[in-house]
DSSP file (Angstrom, degrees, kcal/mol; ACC not computed):
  #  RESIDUE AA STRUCTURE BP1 BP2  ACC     N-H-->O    O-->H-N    N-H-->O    O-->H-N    TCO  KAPPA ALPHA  PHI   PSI    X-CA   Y-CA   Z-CA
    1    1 A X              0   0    0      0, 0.0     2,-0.7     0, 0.0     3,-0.1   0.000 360.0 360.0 360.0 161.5   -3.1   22.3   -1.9
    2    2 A X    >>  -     0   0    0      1,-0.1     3,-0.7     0, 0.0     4,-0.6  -0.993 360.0-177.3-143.9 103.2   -4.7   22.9    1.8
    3    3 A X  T 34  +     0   0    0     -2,-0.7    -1,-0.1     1,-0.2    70,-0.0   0.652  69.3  73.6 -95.2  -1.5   -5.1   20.0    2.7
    4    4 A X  T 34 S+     0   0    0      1,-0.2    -1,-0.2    -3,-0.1     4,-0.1   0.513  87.3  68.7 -61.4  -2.6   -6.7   21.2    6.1
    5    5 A X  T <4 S+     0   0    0     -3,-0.7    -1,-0.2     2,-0.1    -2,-0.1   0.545  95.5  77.4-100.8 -44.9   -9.9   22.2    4.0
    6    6 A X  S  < S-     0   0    0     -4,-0.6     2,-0.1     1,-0.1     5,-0.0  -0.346  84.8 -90.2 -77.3 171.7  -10.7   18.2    3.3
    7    7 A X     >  -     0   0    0      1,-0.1     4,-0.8     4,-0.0     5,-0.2  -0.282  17.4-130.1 -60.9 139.6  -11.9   15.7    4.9
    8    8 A X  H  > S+     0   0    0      2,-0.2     4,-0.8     1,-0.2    -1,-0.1   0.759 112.5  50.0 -70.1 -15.9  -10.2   13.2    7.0
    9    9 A X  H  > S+     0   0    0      2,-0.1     4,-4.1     3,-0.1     3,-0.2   0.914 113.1  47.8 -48.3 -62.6  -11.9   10.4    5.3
   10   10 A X  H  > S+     0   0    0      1,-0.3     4,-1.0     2,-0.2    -2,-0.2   0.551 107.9  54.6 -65.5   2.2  -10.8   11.8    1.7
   11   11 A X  H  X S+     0   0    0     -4,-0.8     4,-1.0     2,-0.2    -1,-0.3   0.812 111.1  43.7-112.5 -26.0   -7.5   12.4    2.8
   12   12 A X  H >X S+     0   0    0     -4,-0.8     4,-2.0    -3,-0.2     3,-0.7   0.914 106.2  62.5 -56.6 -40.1   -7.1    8.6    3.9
   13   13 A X  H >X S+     0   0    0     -4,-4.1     4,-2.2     1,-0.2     3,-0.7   0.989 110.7  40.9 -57.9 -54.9   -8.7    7.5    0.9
   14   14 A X  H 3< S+     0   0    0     -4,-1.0     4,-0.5     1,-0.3    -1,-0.2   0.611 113.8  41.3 -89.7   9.2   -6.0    8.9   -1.0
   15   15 A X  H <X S+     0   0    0     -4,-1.0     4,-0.9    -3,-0.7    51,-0.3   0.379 113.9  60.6-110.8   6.2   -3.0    8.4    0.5
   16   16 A X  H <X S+     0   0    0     -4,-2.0     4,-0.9    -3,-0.7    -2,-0.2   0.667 110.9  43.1 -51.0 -40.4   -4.6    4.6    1.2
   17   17 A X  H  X S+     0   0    0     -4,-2.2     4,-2.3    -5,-0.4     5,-0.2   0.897 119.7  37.8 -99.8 -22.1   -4.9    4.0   -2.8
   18   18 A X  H  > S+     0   0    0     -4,-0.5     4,-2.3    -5,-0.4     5,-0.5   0.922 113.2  57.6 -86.9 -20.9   -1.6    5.5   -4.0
   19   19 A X  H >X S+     0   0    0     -4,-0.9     3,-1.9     3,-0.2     4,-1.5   0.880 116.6  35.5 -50.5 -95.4    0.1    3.9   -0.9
   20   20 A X  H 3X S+     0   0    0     -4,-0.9     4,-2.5     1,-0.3     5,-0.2   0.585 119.4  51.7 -28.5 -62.0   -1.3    0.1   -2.1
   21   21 A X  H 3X S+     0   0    0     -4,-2.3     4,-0.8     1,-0.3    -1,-0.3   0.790 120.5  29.2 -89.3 -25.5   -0.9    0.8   -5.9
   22   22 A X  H XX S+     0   0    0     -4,-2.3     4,-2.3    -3,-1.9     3,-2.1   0.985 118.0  60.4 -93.9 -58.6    2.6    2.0   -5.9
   23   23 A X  H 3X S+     0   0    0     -4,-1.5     4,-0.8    -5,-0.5    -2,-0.2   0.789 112.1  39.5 -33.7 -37.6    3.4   -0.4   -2.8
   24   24 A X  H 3X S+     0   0    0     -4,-2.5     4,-1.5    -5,-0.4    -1,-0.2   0.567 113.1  51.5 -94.3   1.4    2.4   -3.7   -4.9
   25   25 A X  H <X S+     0   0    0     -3,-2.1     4,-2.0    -4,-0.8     5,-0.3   0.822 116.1  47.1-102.0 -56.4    4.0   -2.6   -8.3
   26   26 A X  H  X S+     0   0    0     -4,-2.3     4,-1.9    -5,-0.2    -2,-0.2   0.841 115.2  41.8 -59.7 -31.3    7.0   -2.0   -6.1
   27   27 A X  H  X S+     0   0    0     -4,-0.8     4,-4.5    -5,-0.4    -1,-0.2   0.930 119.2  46.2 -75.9 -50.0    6.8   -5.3   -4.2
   28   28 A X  H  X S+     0   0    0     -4,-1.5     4,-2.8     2,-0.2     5,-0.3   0.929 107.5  51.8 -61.7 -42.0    6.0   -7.3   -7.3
   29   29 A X  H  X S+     0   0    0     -4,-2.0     4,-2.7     2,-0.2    -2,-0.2   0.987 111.8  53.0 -48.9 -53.1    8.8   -5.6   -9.5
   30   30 A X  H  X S+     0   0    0     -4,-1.9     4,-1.3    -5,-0.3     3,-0.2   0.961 107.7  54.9 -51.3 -46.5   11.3   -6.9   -6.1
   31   31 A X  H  X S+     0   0    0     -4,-4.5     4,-1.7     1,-0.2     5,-0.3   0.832 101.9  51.5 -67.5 -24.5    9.8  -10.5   -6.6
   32   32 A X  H  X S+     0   0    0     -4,-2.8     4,-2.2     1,-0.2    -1,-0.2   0.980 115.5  44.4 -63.7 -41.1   10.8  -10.8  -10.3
   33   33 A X  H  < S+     0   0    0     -4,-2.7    -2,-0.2    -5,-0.3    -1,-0.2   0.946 115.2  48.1 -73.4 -39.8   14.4   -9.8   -9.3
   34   34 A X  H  < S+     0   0    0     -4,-1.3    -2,-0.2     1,-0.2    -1,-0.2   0.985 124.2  31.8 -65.5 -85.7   14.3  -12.2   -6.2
   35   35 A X  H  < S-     0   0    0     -4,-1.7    -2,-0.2     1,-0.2    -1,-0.2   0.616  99.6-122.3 -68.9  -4.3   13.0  -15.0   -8.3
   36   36 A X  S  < S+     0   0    0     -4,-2.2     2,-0.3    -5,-0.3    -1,-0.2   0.256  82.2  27.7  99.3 -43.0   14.3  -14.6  -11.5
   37   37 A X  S    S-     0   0    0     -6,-0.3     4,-0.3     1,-0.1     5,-0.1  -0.950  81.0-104.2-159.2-175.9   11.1  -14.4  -13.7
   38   38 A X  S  > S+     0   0    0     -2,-0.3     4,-1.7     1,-0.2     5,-0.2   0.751 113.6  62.0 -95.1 -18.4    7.4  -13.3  -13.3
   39   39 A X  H  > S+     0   0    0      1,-0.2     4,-3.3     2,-0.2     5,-0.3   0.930 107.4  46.1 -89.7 -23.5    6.0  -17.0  -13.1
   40   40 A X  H  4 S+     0   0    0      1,-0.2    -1,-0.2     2,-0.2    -2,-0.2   0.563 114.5  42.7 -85.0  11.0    8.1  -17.5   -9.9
   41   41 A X  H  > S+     0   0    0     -4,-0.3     4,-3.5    -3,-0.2    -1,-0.2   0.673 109.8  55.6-107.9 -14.1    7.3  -14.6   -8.3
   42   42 A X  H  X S+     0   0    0     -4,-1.7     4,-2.1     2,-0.2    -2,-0.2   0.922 116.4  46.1 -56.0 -52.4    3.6  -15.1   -9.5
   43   43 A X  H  < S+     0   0    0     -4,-3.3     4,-0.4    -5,-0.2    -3,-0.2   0.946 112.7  46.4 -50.1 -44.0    4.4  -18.6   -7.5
   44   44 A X  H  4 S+     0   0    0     -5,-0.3    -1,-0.2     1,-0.2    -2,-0.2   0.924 123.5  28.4 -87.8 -26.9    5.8  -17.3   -4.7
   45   45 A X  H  < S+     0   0    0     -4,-3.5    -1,-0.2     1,-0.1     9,-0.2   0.409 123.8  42.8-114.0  29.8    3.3  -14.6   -3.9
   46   46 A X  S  < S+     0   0    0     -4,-2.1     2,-0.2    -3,-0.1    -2,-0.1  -0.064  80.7 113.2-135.3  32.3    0.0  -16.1   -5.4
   47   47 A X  S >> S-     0   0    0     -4,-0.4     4,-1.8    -3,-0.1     3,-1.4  -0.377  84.2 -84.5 -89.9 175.7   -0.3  -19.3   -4.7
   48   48 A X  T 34 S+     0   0    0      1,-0.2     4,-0.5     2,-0.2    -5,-0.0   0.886 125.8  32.7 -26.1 -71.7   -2.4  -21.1   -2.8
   49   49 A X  T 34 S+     0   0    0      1,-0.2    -1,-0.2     2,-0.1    -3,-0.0   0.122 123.3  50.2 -97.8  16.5   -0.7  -20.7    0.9
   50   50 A X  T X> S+     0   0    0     -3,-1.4     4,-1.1     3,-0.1     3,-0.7   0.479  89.0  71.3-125.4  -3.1    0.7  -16.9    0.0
   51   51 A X  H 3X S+     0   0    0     -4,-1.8     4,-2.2     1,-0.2     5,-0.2   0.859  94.1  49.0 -80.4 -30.3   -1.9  -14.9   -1.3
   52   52 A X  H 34 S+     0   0    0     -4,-0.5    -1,-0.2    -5,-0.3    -3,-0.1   0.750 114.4  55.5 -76.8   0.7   -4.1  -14.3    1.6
   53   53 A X  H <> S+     0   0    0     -3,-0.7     4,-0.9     3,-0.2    -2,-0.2   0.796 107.6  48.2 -95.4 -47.4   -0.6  -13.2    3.3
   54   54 A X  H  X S+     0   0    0     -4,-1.1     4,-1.6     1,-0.2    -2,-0.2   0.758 111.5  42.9 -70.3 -37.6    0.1  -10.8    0.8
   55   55 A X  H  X S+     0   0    0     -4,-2.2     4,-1.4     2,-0.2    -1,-0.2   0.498 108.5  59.1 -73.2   0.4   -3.0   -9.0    0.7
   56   56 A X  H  4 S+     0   0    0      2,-0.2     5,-0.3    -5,-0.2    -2,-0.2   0.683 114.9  48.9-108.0 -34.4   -3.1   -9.1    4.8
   57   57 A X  H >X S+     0   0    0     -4,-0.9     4,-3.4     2,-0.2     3,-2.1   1.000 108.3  47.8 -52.4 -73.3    0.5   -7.1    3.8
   58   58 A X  H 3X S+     0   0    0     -4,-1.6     4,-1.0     1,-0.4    -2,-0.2   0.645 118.0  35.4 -78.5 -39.6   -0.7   -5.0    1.7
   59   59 A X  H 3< S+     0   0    0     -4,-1.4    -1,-0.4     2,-0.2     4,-0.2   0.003 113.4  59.1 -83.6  31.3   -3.8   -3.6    3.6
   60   60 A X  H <> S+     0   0    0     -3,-2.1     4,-3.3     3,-0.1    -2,-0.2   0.653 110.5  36.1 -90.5 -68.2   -2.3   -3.8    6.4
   61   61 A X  H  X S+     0   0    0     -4,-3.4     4,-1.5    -5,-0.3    -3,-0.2   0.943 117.5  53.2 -63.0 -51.5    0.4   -1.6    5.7
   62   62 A X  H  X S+     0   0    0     -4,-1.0     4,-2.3    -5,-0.3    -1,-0.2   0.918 108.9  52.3 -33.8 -61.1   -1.7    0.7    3.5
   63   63 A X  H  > S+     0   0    0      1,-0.3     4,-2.1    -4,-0.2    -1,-0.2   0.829 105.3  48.5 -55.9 -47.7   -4.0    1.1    6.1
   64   64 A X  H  X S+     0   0    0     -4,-3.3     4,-3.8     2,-0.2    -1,-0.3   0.927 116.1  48.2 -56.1 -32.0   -1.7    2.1    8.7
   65   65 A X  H  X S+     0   0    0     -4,-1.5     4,-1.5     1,-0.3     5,-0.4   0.984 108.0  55.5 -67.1 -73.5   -0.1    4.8    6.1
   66   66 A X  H  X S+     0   0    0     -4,-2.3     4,-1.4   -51,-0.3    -1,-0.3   0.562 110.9  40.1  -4.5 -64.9   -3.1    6.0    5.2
   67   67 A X  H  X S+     0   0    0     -4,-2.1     4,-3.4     2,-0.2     5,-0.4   0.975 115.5  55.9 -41.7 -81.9   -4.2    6.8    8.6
   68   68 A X  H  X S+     0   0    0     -4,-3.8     4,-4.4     2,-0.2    -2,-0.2   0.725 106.7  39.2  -7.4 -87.7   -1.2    7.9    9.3
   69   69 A X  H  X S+     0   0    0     -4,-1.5     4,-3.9     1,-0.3     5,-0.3   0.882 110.8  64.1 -63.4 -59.5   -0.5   10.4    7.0
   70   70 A X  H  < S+     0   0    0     -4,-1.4     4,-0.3    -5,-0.4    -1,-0.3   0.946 102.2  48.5 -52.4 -42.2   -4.0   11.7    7.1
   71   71 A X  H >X>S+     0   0    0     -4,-3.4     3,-2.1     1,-0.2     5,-1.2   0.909 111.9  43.0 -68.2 -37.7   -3.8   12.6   10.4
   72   72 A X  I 3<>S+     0   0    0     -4,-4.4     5,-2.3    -5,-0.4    -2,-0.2   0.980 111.5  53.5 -70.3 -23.4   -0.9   14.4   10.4
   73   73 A X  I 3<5S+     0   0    0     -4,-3.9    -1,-0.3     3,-0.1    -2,-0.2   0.381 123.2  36.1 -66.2   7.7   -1.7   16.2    7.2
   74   74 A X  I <45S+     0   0    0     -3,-2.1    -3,-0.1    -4,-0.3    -2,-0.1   0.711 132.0  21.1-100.7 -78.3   -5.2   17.1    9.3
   75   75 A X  I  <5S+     0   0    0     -4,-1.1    -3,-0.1    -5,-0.2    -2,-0.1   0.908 129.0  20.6 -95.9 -42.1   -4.1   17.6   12.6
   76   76 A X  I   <S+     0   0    0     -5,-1.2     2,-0.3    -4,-0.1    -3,-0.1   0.746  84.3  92.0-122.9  16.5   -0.3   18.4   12.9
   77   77 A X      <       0   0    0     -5,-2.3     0, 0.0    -6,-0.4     0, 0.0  -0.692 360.0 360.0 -73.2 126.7    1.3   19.7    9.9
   78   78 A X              0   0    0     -2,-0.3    -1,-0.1     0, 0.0    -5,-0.0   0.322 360.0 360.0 -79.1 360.0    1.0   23.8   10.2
């Protein structure tokens, strides 16, 4: 695929949406092992005082990748 032909939007948009979906099925999958079962990693990262912390993660980090990765697949991969 050439990816010099797309846009620099489209090329964030998609390495933005598989970065988050695979990043938070990986993050959740660590907190069941951490905690032992799915309602205490549902506790620990969806409660009350973690959820806006975990989404501020999760696009945070996405965002940067996104970016990221779109540019260099843009501007400085040959």
């Amino acid at each position: 695929m050439d990816y010099k032909q797309e846009s620099f939007f489209r090329l964030f948009v998609r390495f933005f949406l598989v970065f988050i979906v695979l990043f938070t099925i990986f993050k959740l999958v660590i907190g069941i092992f951490q905690t032992g079962s799915v309602s205490g990693m549902i506790e620990s990262n969806f409660s009350e005082e973690n959820i806006e912390k975990f989404f501020k993660v999760q696009l945070s980090l996405s965002i940067f990748y996104g970016l990221f990765m779109a540019g260099y697949y843009k501007f400085i991969k040959k």
